[in-house]
N, C-alpha and C positions, 0 to 999 in steps of 0.2 A: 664698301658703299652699301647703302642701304638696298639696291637693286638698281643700279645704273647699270645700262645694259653697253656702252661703251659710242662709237663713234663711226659713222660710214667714211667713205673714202672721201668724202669732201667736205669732214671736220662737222655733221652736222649732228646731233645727238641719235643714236638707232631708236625704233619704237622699243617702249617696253616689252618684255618678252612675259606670253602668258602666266607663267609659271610665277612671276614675282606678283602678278596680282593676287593668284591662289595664294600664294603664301602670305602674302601681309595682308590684303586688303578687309579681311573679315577681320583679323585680331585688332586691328587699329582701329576701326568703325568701332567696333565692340568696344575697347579700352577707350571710345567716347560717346558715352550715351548722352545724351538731350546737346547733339551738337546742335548749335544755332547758326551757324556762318559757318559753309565751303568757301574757301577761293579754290577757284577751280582753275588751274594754270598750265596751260598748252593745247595742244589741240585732242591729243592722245587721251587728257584725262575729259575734255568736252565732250567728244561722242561718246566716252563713256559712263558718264555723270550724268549728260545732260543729253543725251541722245541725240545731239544736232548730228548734221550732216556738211556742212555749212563749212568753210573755210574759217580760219582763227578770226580775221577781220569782222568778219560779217557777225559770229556769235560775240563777239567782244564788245561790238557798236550797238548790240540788242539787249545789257547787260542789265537792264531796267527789269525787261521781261523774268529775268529770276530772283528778284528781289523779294523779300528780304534773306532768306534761306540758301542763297549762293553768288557766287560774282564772279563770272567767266575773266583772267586776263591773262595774255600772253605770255608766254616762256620767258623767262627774263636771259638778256642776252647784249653781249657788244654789239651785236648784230643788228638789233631793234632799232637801233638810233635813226634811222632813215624809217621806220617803220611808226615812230614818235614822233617825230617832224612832217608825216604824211597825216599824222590822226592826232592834231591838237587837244579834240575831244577828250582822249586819252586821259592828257593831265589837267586839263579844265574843269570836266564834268565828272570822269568816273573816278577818278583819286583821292578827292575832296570825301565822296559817298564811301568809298571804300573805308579812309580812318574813320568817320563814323562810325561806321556798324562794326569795327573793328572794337573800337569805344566801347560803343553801348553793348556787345556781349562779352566783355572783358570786366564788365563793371558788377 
């Protein structure tokens, strides 16, 4: 794996461990100069992307505020599904904007 750091004892994904960000995180940046669009996905890369503080909900439900240049959204997961049916908003509002700008910096 590219740096998955494996699983706690209640099946839930471990944080990333320092060392995989020193190792990738510059040569990937690097190997994309004039990036236009982050998804910024979980919480682990939110504080540190985006320096919130904030719980996944709270920076995910504010995902206007980093527009155009990034779009905070959740870990994707079996799990979410009670976490999807809590935040309509989710697939109403941000998912719609997400293909968008997905579109137009693809184009």
């Amino acid at each position: 794996a590219f740096c998955f750091p494996g699983y706690d004892a209640a099946g839930s994904d471990l944080p990333p461990p320092p060392v995989c960000r020193a190792t990738w995180h510059g040569a990937v940046m690097q190997a994309l100069p004039g990036l236009a669009l982050r998804v910024i996905v979980g919480g682990y890369a939110q504080r540190y992307h985006l320096g919130v503080r904030t719980g996944v909900t709270e920076t995910v439900s504010h995902w206007r505020d980093h527009l155009p240049g990034a779009i905070p959204l959740p870990h994707p997961s079996w799990r979410n599904t009670g976490w999807l049916k809590r935040n309509p908003w989710f697939e109403a509002e941000l998912l719609p904007v997400l293909r968008q700008r997905v579109s137009e910096v693809l184009q």
